[in-house]
Phi, psi and omega in degrees: 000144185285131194305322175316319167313302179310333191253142185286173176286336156315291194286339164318310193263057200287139171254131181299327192272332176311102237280307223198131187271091173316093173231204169207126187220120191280128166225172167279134199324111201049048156228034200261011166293300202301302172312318173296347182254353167270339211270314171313311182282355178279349208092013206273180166217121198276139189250319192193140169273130175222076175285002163282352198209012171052096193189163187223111195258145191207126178272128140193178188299161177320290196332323205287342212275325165330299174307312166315299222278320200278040167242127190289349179293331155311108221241284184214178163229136185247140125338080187270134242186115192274175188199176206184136164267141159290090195256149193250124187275061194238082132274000000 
């Protein structure tokens, strides 16, 4: 898969001036040591482990999420993004 693929158009599209990018990033099945240990040589700062669904919610600098994104151990990256449920009220 193209590294290009991994990143939403958002993040495709990087602002350079941004310290430091909030994500969640999927990997493939027993490769989540190995990631965590580039994110770590990166500068990076690990928030939460989502071992269910082999994913890392994370910062890091703009620059690093390219290299990430080329790493095959690496499935996609998301935007982490707070969200409110919309719920409809009919009483």
């Amino acid at each position: 898969m193209d590294w290009v693929h991994k990143l939403p158009s958002a993040l495709a599209r990087m602002d350079e001036d941004a310290k430091l990018y909030r994500v969640i990033v999927e990997v493939t099945d027993d490769s989540l040591e190995e990631v965590k240990a580039f994110i770590m040589a990166r500068n990076g700062k690990i928030f939460r482990e989502l071992s269910i669904i082999s994913a890392l919610v994370l910062e890091l600098p703009p620059d690093v999420l390219q290299d990430l994104a080329k790493m095959g151990q690496v499935k996609k990256i998301s935007i982490d993004t707070k969200s409110r449920a919309l719920l409809k009220n009919d009483t």
